[in-house]
C-alpha positions, 0 to 999 in steps of 0.5 A: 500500500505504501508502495502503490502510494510512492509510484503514484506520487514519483509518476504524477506528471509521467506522460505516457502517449500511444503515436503511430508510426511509420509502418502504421502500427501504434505503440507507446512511449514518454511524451514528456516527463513532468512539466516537460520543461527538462525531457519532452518529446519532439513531435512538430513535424508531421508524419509523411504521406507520401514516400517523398516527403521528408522524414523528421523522427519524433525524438525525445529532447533532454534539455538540460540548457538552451543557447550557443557560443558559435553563431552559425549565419543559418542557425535556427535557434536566432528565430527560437530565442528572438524575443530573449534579450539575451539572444542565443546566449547559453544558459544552464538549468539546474542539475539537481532538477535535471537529475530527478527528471532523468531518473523518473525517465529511466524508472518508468517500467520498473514502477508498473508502466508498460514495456518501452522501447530504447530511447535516445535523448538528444542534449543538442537540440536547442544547445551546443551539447558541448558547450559547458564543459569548462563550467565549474560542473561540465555537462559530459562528467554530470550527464554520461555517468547518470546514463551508465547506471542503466543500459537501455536508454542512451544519450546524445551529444550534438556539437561543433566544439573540440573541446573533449578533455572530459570526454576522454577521461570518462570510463565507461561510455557504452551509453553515450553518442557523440554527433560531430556538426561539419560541413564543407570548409568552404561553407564553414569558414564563410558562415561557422566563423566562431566554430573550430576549424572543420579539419579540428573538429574531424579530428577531435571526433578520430580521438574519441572514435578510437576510444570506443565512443559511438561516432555519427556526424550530421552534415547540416545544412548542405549549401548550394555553393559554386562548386558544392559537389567538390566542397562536399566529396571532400568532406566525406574523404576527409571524414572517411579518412580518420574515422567511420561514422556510425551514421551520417545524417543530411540536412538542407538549408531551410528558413529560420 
């Protein structure tokens, strides 16, 4: 009885959702974790109706900060956070908050909810997953060991940054993913003018491929210079040369 009373409280604002997935069929996963505010899905891009269309998958965010240092020209994040006075300047949630929400998250099935498939949870939607590595409590040496303690669930770190002295001292990481943004150096050196070097960020992405962390890389947006066939086989030799991806995702450039 007491126990029954401790999971209704823990799981008062889990929010569980059936969607419909591609193949038609339905099953059920987290919409989001309490108000939301820390782990929610995202879902505001429809499914296709036609096998043209674009797929986005509906994922789940773990918004642990919002903004970034680098200040791509095309960054979507200038429309999202227009009406802040501080702009994409980031800013930290607290950890403690972050915390609780996560391990409601992993806790799910083991407090009576019906079975839920793997998830990953991506840290670098409205964030430079990187960015706060240097701050008196660096996200990868808070959030990686919080996701070592089960081995379903995996999270998620997109970044232009180079800056992965704590990446390589963590042990273990069989549940993080590092997703490095690159583009064409052409491309990056016109519009990426505050983010490290292609070449740079290549290589910090070798470093950690050969310390067993899983490697993607997210080419995003593609942008239709003269001469954006050569700039991007490049990319590819470039990457291909140091390290393979476990997965290369592309991106086209789109309003903000």
């Amino acid at each position: 009885m007491i126990i029954a009373k401790k999971r209704k409280y823990r799981f008062i604002g889990t929010n569980l959702h059936h969607y419909r997935l591609i193949d038609g069929t339905q099953s059920g996963f987290v919409k989001q974790i309490r108000d939301g505010s820390i782990i929610v899905r995202f879902e505001k891009t429809p499914l296709p109706s036609k096998p043209t269309d674009v797929v986005c998958p509906h994922f789940l965010e773990l918004k642990w900060a919002y903004g970034c240092p680098f200040d791509c020209s095309w960054c979507y994040l200038k429309g999202t956070f227009r009406f802040r006075p501080e702009g994409i300047k980031p800013v930290i949630k607290d950890y403690a908050k972050i915390e609780q929400h996560v391990k409601e998250f992993f806790d799910v099935e083991t407090h009576g909810h019906a079975s839920l498939p793997p998830e990953i949870l991506n840290t670098g939607e409205i964030a430079d997953s990187l960015m706060w590595e240097n701050g008196y409590k660096p996200f990868s040496k808070f959030i990686i060991p919080l996701f070592e303690s089960q081995n379903k669930h995996k999270v998620l770190f997109l970044t232009k940054s180079t800056n992965i002295k704590n990446l390589l001292e963590i042990e273990p990481h069989n549940q993080t993913i590092i997703s490095f943004s690159l583009n064409a150096d052409k491309v990056a050196k016109k519009w990426e003018k505050k983010a490290p070097p292609v070449s740079k960020r290549i290589e910090a992405a070798s470093k950690l491929a050969k310390t067993g962390y899983e490697i993607r890389v997210r080419i995003d947006p593609m942008v239709p210079i003269s001469g954006w066939q050569e700039g991007y086989l490049e990319l590819i030799d470039q990457i291909f040369t140091e390290f393979k991806p476990e997965r290369i995702t592309l991106g086209s450039l789109r309003g903000l």
